[in-house]
N, C-alpha and C positions, 0 to 999 in steps of 0.2 A: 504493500500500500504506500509504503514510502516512496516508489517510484511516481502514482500515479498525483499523490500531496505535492509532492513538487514539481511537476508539469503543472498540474491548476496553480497555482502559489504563482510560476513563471507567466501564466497565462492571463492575470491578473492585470500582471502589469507592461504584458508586450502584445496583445491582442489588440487584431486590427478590426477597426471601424469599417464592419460591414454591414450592409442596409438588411440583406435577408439573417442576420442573427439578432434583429430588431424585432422579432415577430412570429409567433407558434404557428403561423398559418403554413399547413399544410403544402396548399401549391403553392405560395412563392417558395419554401424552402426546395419542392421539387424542380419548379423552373431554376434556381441557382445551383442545384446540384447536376442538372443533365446538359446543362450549358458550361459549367467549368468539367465538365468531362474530356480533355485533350485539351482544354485552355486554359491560359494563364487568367489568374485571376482580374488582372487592370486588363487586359483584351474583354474578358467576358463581362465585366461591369456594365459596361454603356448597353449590352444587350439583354440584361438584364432586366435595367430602368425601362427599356423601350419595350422589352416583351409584357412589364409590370403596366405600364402606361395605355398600348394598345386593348389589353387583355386582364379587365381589371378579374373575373373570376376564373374557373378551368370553364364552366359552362360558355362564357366568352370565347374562349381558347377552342372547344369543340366544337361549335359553330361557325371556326372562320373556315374560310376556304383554304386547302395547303397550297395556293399559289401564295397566298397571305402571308403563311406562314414561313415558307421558305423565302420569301425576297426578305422576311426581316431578319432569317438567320444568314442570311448573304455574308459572305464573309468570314464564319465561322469556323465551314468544313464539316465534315463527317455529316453531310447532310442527313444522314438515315435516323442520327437522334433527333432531329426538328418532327420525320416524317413518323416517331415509333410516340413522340410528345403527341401526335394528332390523334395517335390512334388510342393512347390511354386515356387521353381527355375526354373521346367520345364513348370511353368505354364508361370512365364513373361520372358522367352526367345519364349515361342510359340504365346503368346497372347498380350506380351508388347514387342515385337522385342528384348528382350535383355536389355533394360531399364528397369530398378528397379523402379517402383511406388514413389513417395514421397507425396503424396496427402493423409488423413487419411481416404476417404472414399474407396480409391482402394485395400490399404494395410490390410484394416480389411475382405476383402474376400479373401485373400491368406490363405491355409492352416497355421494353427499352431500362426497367428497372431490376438490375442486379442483386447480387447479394451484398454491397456495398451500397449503392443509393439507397436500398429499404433499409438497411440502417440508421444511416442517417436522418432519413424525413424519420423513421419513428423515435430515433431518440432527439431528434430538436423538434420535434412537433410534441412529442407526448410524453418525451423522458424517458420510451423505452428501452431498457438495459442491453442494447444492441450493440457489439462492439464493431467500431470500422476498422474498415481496413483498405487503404489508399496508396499508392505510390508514396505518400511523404511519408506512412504510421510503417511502410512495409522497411523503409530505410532509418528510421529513428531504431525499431526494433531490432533489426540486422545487426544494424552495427553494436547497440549498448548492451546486447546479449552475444553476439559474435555469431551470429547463426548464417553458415556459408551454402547452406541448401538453396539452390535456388526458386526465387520467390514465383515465377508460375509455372513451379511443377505439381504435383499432384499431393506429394509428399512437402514440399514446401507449403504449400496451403493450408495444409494440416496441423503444422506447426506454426504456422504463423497464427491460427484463425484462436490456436488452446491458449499460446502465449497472451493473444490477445487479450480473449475472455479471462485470464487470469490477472490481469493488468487492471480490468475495467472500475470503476468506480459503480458500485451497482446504485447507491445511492443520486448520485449525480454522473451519472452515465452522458447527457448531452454537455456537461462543462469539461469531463476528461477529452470524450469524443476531439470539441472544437479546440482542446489543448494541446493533446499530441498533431491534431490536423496541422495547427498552424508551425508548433517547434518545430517539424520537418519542415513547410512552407520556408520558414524567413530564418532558421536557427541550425538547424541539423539538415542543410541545403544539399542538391547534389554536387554542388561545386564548392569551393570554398567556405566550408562549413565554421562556424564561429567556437571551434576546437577550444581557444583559449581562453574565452570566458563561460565555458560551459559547467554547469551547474555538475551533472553527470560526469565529466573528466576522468575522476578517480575512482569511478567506477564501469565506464564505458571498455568494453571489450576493444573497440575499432580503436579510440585513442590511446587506449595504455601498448596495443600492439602495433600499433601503428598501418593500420587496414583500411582507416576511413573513407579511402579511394576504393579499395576493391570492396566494399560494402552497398548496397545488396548485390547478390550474384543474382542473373538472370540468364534463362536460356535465348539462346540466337533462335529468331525465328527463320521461314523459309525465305531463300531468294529473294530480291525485287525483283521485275522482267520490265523490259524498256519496251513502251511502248509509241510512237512516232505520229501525232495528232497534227494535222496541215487545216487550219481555218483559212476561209475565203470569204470575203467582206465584198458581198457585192450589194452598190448606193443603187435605187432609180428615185430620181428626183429627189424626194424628202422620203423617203423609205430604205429601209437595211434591209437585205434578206436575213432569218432568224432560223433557227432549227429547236426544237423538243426533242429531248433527249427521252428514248423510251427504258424499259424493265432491262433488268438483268444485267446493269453495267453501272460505272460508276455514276453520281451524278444525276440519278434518274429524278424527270421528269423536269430537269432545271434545263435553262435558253441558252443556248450558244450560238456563234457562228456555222455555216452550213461547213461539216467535217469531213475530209477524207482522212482516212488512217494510214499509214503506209509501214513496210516491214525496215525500213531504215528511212537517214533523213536523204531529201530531194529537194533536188534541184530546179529553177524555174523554168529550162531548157528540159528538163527529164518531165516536168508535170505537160508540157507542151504538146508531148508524145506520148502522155500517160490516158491509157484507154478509158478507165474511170472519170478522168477529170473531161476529158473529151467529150465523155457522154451527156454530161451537163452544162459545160462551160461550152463547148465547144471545140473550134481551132482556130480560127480567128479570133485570139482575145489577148488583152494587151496585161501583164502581170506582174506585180512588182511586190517585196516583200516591205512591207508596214511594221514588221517585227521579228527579229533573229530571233532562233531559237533559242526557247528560255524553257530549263529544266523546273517541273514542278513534282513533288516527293509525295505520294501518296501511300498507303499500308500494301507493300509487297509489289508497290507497283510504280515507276518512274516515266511522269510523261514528259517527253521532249514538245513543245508544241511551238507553233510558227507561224507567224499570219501575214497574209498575201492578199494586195486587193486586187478584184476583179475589175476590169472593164471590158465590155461586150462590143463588138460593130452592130451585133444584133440584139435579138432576145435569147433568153436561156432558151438554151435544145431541152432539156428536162428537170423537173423538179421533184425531188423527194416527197412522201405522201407527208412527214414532219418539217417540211420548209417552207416557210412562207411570210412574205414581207409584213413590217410592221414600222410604224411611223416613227420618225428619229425623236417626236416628242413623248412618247410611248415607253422609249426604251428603258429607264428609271423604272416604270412600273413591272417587269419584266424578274423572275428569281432567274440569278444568274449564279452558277459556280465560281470559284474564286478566280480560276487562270480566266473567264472574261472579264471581270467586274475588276481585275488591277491593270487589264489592257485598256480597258474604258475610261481607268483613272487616267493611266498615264499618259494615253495617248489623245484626250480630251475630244474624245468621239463627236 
């Protein structure tokens, strides 16, 4: 228990000012918990306020449309938590009258919530003695125990999840919870960790052995595979042509430019003669690239992508059954994935 007395003790007086530990309500702590999922905390903040702003209830939130809802998580990434947020929200406005769950056995059957987020909402919503466990609590614990198992094996889990529970403050289970969250966050960091004025020192495993770098161990996942995405920006008049991205690939259902993929990168003389591109653009067409190839890091997957504007002598020879123009004033209203929406920035569309 002495461990967990002085994480709260620390937590007292180095806890950061945040708007959703202002408040027992159910969905905003789940809006804050599935939006810092892969984000830093000052990224996720302003989306936050805006998804809190938009969408004052979940019944709100289930009723908007997911184009709605995906333009305002633009930016974000890992689209499929905005689209798995639509589908819980419609689930406990249809099945919980509109009441947000706080129990951790109801919340871990909503889409998109884990055995970590129903943690969370139940113990900062209702105090229950749920213990988390996060990338920051999986590296505070590694290292102050020394535990070299890697943290997502099967057997690491195991041991992480008893440790946990044995740590927990069952009394105040949401003030240890947001304790250990943050000492990992801004204290027990994965980089430069504040070693020397840490409270635990002469008892940390990692700093008396001097491991604090190889602490936690993780397994290598598989491969990336490179894959070679050529956007084509073709203007008539005041209108883009646009594409919908359909199922079963990244990105679904969000707007981009009209795509060819190709098995490496190409050239503007090689697209000229490229049968694909011919079938739509034609051969008569004038091409020039708008944007070098800029690598974007997705899970297991690296897209090289490059954009090329069109000009026609004519009209297009064919269009895709997902293409179709839309007005350049239009295009703000549009959810777009991140590699369009920093092309858009930069290039002041």
């Amino acid at each position: 228990m002495i461990f967990s007395e002085e994480l709260q003790a620390w937590y007292q007086q180095h806890k950061r000012d945040l708007p959703w530990r202002e408040t027992k309500d159910p969905y905003k702590i789940w809006l804050s918990e599935i939006i810092l999922q892969q984000t830093r905390v000052e990224q996720g903040l302003p989306y936050y306020l805006r998804f809190v702003e938009r969408f004052k209830t979940v019944v709100d939130f289930a009723n908007a449309a997911e184009d709605d809802i995906l333009h305002l998580w633009q930016g974000l990434g890992y689209y499929s938590r905005g689209r798995n947020m639509h589908k819980a929200a419609k689930i406990v406005r249809d099945q919980y009258n509109g009441v947000f769950p706080i129990d951790y056995k109801t919340l871990i059957t909503l889409p998109g919530i884990g055995e970590y987020t129903a943690a969370a909402i139940s113990s900062f919503s209702n105090n229950e003695a749920q213990a988390v466990l996060d990338g920051n609590v999986f590296r505070v614990l590694s290292r102050y125990y020394g535990i070299e198992t890697p943290i997502n094996s099967t057997e690491g889990k195991k041991i992480f999840t008893a440790i946990a529970k044995e740590n927990l403050d069952q009394v105040h289970p949401a003030l240890y919870n947001q304790a250990i969250m943050d000492f990992g966050a801004i204290h027990c960091k994965p980089k430069q960790p504040l070693c020397e004025v840490c409270m635990f020192r002469p008892f940390c495993y990692a700093a008396l052995k001097g491991e604090v770098d190889k602490l936690p161990v993780k397994l290598k996942g598989k491969a990336s595979r490179d894959r070679y995405f050529n956007y084509f920006i073709l203007k008539e008049d005041d209108q883009v042509l646009m594409s919908k991205r359909g199922e079963g690939d990244v990105w679904q259902n969000l707007y981009e430019f009209p795509l060819l993929e190709s098995k490496h990168s190409m050239t503007i003389p090689e697209f000229l003669e490229y049968e694909d591109f011919i079938r739509y653009f034609g051969a008569n067409v004038n091409l020039r690239v708008l944007q070098t190839q800029t690598k974007h890091v997705l899970s297991h997957q690296n897209i090289y992508a490059t954009f090329f504007e069109v000009r026609l002598e004519g009209d297009l020879i064919q269009k895709k059954s997902n293409w179709d123009y839309v007005f350049l004033k239009d295009l703000d209203k549009l959810a777009k994935h991140k590699l369009i929406f920093a092309f858009l920035e930069r290039s002041n569309f």
